[in-house]
C-alpha positions in Angstrom: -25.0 40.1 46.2 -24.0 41.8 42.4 -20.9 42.5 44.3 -20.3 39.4 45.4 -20.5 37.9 41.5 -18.7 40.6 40.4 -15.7 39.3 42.3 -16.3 36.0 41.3 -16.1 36.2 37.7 -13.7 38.8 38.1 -11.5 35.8 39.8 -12.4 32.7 37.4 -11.3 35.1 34.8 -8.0 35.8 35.7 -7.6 32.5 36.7 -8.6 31.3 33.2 -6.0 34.1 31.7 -3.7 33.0 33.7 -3.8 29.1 32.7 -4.3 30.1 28.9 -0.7 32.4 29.5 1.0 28.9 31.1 -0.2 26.9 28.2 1.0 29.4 25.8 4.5 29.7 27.0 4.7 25.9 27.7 4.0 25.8 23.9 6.6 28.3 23.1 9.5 26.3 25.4 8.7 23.3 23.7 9.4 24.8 20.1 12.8 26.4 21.4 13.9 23.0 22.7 13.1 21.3 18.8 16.0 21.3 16.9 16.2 20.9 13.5 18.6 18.6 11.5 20.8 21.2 10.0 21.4 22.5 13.7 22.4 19.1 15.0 24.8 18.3 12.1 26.3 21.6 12.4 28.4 20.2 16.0 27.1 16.7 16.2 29.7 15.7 19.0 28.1 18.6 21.2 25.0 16.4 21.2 26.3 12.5 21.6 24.7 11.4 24.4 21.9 13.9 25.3 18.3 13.5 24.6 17.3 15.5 21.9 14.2 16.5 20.0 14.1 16.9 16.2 12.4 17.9 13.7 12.5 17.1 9.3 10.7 15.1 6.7 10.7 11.8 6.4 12.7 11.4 2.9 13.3 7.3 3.8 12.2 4.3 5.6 14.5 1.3 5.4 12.9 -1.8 3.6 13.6 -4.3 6.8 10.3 -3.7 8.8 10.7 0.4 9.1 13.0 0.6 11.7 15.1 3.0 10.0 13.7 6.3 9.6 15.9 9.2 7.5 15.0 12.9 8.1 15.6 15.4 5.6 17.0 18.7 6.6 17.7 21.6 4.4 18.7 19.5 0.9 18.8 16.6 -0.3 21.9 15.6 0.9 21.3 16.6 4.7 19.9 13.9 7.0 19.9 12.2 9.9 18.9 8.5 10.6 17.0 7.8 13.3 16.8 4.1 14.3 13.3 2.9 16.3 14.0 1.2 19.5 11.4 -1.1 21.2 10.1 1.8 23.3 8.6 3.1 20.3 7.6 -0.3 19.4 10.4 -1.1 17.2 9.6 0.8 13.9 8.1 3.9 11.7 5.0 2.8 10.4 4.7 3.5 6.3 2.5 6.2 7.1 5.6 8.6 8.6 7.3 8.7 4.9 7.4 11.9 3.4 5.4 13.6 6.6 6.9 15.7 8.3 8.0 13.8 12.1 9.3 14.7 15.2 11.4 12.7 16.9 12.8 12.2 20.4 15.9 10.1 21.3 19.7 9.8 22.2 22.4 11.3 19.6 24.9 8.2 19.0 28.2 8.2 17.4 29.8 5.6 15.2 33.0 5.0 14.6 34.6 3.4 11.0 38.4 2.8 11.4 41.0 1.0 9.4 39.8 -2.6 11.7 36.3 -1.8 10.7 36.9 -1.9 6.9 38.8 -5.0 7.2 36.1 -6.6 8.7 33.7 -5.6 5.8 35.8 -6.6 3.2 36.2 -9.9 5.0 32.8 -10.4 5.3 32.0 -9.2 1.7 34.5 -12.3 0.3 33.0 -14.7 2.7 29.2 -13.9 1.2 30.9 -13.7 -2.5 32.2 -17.1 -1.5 29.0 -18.6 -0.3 27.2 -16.9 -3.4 29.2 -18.7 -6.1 29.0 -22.7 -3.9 25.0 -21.9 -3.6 23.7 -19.9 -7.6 26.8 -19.9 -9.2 30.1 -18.0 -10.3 27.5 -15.6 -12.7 25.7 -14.3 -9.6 28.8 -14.3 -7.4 30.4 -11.8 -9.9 27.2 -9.8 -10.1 27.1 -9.1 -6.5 31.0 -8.8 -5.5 31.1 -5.2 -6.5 27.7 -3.7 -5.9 27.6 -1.5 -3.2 26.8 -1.5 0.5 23.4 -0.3 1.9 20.3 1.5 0.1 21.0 4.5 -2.0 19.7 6.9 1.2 22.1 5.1 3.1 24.9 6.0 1.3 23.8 9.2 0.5 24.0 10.3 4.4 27.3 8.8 4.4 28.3 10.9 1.9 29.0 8.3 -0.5 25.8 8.8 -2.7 27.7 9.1 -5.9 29.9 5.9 -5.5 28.3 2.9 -7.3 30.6 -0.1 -6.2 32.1 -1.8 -3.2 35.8 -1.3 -4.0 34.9 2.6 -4.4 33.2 2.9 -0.9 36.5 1.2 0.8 38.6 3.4 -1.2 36.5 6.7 -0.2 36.5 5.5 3.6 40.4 5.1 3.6 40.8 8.5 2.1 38.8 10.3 4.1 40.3 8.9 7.1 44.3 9.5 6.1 42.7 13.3 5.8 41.0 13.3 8.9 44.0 11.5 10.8 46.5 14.1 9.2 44.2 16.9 10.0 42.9 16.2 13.4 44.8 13.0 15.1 41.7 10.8 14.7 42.1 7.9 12.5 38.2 7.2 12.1 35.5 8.6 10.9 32.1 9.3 12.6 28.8 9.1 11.8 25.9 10.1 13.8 22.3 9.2 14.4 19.5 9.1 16.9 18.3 6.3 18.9 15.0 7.2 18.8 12.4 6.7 22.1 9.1 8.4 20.6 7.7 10.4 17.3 5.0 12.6 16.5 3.7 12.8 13.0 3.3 16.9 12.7 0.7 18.5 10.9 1.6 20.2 7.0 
């Protein structure tokens, strides 16, 4: 009989080691799979496409309902956007900002070109124009200069220290003579994460 529960506990505990061993290296394959924002930046084309997970603090959410969430890699001037899609219900609620988040989605690509910055400048006259029929010439000329998108915003496009329209055009079109000369590609690209899920992670 004392044999007989000898061998039994002797089984339910290596059956217990062995489940606590599974659960521990399932832990450690999920941390080697998170990738962290520098990492993606680093060869951003290598990931358009694929499903990735990622990890940095919130630093940003956009103003229009959250669904524009901008995490922070190693400075200031490292991030990613990720943008909530309806399986996550649509946005980041205020409670992600400045918490550290992981976040699981598809790496997307954007392209400007020299079409694309026509088609901002011609929409840029078209609200100047509406502005000065509806409040006035004063407002028009208030707003025909000011700059595209929130100061993150910029900031990720690498245009955080340009303060007007004109200069963002101008910085666009430079950037892609240079990488046209350089490379044969007469865009630019910008990349970001069409987010499917988030955790917010423990400090």
């Amino acid at each position: 009989m004392k044999k007989s529960i000898l061998l039994w506990a002797t089984a339910a505990l290596m059956t217990f080691a062995g489940t606590s061993c599974s659960s521990k290296s399932s832990d450690n394959s999920e941390s080697e799979n998170v990738l962290t924002v520098d990492s993606v930046l680093a060869n951003p084309e290598s990931y358009v496409g694929q499903t990735v997970t990622i990890e940095g603090v919130v630093s940003h959410l956009c103003k229009h309902g959250g669904r524009k969430a901008f995490l922070l890699g190693s400075d200031d001037n490292t991030m990613i956007r990720c943008d909530a899609t309806a399986d996550m219900g649509g946005r980041f609620p205020q409670e992600t900002i400045h918490q550290p988040l992981r976040v699981t989605g598809v790496v997307m690509e954007s392209r400007i070109d020299e079409n694309t910055l026509r088609e901002l400048e011609a929409n840029r006259q078209g609200q100047i124009e509406r502005l000065e029929q509806q409040a006035g010439e004063e407002d028009a000329a208030s707003y025909s200069d000011a700059p595209t998108g929130c100061e993150t915003e910029r900031k990720a496009a690498g245009q955080g220290e340009l303060q007007s329209f004109t200069a963002q055009m101008a910085d666009y079109r430079r950037r892609i003579a240079e990488r046209d000369s350089l490379e044969g590609k007469p865009y630019l690209s910008s990349y970001y994460i069409q987010a499917s899920a988030y955790e917010i992670l423990p400090r």
